[in-house]
C-alpha positions in Angstrom: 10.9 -59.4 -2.1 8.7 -56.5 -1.9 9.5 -53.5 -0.3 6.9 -51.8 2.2 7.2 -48.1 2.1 5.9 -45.5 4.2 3.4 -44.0 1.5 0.0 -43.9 2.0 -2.4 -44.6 -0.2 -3.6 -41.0 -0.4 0.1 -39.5 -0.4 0.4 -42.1 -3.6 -2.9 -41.1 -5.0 -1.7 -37.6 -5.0 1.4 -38.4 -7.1 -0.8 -40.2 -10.0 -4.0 -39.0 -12.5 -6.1 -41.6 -11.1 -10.1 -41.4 -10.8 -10.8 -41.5 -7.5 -14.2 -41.0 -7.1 -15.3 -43.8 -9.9 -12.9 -46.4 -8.6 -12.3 -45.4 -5.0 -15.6 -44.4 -3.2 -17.4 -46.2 0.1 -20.6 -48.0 -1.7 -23.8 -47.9 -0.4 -24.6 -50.5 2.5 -27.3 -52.3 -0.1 -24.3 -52.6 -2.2 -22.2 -54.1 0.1 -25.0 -56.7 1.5 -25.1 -57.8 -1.9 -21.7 -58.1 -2.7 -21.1 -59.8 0.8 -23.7 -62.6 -0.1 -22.3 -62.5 -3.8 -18.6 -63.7 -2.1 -20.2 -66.0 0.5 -22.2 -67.9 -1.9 -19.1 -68.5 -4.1 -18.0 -70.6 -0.4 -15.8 -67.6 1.5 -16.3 -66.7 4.6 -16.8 -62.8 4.9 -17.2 -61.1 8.3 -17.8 -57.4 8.0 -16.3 -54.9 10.5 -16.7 -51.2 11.0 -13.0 -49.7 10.9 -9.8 -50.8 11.0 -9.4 -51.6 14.8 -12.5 -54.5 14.9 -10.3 -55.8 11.7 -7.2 -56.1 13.5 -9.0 -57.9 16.7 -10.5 -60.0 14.0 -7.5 -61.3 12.9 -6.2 -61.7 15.6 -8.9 -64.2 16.9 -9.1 -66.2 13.5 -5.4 -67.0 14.0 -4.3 -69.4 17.3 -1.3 -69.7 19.3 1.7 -71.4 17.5 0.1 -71.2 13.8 2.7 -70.7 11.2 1.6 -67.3 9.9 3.2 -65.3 6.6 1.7 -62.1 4.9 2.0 -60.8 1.6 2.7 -57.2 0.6 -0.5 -54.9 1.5 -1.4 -51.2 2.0 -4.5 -52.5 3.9 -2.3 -54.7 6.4 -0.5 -52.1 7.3 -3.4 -49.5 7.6 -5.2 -52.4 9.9 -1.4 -52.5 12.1 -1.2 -55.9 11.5 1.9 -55.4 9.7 4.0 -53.8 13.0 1.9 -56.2 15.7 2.9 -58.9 13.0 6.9 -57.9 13.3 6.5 -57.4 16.9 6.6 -60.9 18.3 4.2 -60.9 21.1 1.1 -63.0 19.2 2.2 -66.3 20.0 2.5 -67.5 16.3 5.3 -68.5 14.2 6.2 -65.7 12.2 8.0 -66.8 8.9 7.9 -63.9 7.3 10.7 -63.0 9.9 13.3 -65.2 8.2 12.6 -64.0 5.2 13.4 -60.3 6.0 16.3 -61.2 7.8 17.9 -63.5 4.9 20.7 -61.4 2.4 21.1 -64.0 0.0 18.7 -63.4 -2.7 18.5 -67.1 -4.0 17.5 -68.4 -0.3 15.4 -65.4 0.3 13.2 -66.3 -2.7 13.2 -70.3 -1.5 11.8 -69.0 1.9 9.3 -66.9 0.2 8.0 -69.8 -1.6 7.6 -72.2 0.7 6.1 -69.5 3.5 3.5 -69.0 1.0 2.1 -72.7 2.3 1.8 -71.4 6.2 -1.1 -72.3 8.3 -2.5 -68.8 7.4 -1.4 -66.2 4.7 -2.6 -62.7 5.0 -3.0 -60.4 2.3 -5.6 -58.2 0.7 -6.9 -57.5 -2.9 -7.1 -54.9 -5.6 -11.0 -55.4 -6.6 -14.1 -56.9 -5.5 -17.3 -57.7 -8.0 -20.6 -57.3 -6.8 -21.1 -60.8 -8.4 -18.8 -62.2 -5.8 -15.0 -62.8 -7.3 -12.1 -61.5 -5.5 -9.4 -60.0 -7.8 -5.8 -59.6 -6.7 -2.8 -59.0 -9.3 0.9 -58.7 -8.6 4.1 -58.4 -10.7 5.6 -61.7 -9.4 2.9 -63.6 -7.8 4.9 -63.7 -4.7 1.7 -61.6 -3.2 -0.7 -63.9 -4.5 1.1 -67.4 -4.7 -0.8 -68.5 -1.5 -4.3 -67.5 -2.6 -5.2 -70.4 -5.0 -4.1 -73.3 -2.7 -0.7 -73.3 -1.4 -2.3 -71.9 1.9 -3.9 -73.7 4.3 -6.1 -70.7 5.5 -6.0 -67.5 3.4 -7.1 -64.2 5.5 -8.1 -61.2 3.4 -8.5 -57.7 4.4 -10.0 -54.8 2.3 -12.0 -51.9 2.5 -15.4 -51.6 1.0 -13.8 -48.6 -1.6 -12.9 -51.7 -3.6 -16.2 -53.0 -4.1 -16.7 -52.7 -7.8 -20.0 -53.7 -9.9 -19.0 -57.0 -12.3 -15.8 -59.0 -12.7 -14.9 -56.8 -15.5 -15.0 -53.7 -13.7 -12.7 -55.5 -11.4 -10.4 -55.8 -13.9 -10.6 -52.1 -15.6 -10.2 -50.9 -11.6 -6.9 -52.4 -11.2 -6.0 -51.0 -14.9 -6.7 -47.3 -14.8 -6.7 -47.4 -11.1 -4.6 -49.7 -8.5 -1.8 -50.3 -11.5 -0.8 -46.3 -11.5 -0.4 -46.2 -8.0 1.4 -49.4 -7.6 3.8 -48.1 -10.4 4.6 -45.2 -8.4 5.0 -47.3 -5.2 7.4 -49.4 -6.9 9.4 -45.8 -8.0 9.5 -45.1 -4.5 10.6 -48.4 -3.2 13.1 -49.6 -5.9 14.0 -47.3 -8.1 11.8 -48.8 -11.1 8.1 -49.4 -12.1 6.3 -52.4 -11.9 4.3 -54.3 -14.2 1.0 -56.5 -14.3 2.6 -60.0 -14.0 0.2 -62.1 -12.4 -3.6 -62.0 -11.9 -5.4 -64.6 -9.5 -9.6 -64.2 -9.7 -10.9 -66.4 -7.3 -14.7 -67.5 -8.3 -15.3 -69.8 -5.6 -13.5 -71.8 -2.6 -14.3 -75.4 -2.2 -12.7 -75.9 0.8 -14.9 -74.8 3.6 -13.5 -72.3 6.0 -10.5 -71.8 4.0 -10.9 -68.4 2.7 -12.1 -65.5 5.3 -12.3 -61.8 3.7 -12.6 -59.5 6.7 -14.5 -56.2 4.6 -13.9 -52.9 6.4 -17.2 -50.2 6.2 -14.2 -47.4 4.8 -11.5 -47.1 2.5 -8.3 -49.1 3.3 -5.8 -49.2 0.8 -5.9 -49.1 -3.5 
């Protein structure tokens, strides 16, 4: 299970030799028209927002009463607040994620993380986004990123537009040289030992309509 610590994204880009300004800038708003009609060609739904308040209200409407909802790990989620509305308990939904902080046994925890990753809607966010439309996300288990291919009935996304990168493989170089560092050190922080870059997911295109929703903040959320 992955621990969420207080660090911020820019306390933990502090701590790291990262390059900022190549891989964590706002674009341009031409830039992010295009990318947004890159991603929504390739079937997801993208509704843009202009800070982190309109994509907290956002989620909240996409989700209804009584939905089973579960989250992955995120900087962004927490940014947004979802993560202490989500913990709260006054949204109406079922929060699995709940059991799964709650369980000791590390066997039973994992079960419960496995099967919450098929919930009515999974939140998370991701490390990169092309230009050309792919979404990159990448995780040293895949217990972030388990729901994203199918397992989920609706996936949510949140991330800022400082991950908006020009092709696919710039995606990838970005989570390299940038989003790995700082993960690394998060996972210092957190556990005691580094992480590592276990599992990638690229999603090129949804054919389910409606399935996918990536909520794109106008700022930078997250790394």
């Amino acid at each position: 299970m992955v621990v969420e610590n207080d660090l911020s994204a820019d306390a933990l880009m502090e701590l790291v030799a990262v390059d900022g300004e190549k891989w964590n800038s706002v674009p341009s708003d031409e830039t992010i028209a295009r990318a947004a009609k890159a991603i929504e060609n390739r079937g997801i739904t993208v509704v843009v927002v202009e800070n982190k308040q309109q994509a907290l209200a956002k989620v909240k409407e996409l989700i209804p009463p009584g939905a089973e909802v579960s989250n992955g790990s995120s900087t962004t989620l927490i940014e947004i607040g979802f993560t202490d509305y989500f913990m709260a308990g006054k949204h109406g939904w079922k929060n699995l994620k709940e059991a799964i902080v709650a369980e000791t046994d590390k066997v039973k925890q994992s079960d419960l993380s496995r099967k919450s990753e098929a919930a009515d809607y999974f939140l998370s966010s991701v490390n990169a986004i092309a230009e050309t439309g792919e979404l990159v996300a990448c995780d040293a288990t895949g217990s972030r990123v388990g729901a994203f291919p199918f397992a989920a009935k609706n996936l949510v996304l949140v991330s800022g537009v400082n991950k908006i990168v020009p092709t696919l493989q710039d995606a990838l170089a970005r989570i390299n040289e940038f989003v790995f560092p700082i993960e690394n050190e998060r996972a210092k922080k957190a556990y005691g030992v580094g992480s590592t870059m276990g599992k990638f997911v690229i999603i090129s295109r949804e054919i389910t309509p409606g399935r996918i929703t990536l909520i794109l903040v106008r700022g930078k959320l997250g790394f």
